[in-house]
C-alpha positions, 0 to 999 in steps of 0.5 A: 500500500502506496503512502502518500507524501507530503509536500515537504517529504517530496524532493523538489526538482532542483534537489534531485537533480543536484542528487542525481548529478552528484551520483553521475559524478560520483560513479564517473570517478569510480568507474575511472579508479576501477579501470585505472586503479592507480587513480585512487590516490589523486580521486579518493577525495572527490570520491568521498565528499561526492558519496557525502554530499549525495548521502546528505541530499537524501539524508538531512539527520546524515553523520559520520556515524550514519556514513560509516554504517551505510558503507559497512553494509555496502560490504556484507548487502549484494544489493548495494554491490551490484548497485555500483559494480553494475554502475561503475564496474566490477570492484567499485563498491569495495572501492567505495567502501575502503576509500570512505572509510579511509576518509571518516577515520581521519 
């Protein structure tokens, strides 16, 4: 059974395409680290803020804490890897997953 949402719950267009333009960029930069690997070190960066900013799109309560446990479950759920490895290439999701962790224990 379908619930309807409020006007407050919906996205407006700006904010989705903000979200959908930030995860275009963040799976362009994955898919370049997955064919290149060697460009993790110059991207690992952009990867991060660009996977933060989308999850603070979607998420307005987002924390480190939230982030970390949303990539920990990218490790373990075949769903959140066939997202990204089907998006940016085979490997990208434990790329993902090791670059913010990387990043959230600084």
């Amino acid at each position: 059974m379908e619930e309807k949402m409020t006007k407050a719950d919906q996205f407006t267009d700006e904010k989705y395409n903000l979200m959908k333009q930030t995860e275009a960029d963040l799976i362009r930069d994955l898919q370049a680290v997955v064919k290149e690997p060697e460009k993790e070190a110059e991207l690992s960066a952009e990867i991060f803020k660009k996977h933060q900013k989308w999850l603070q799109i979607i998420m307005p309560n987002y924390s480190p804490e939230i982030h970390l446990g949303i990539v920990s479950a990218y490790d373990t759920d075949t769903r959140y890897q066939s997202y990204y490895d089907d998006k940016a290439g085979k490997g990208a999701t434990k790329i993902l997953s090791r670059i913010v962790k990387k990043h959230l224990a600084k």
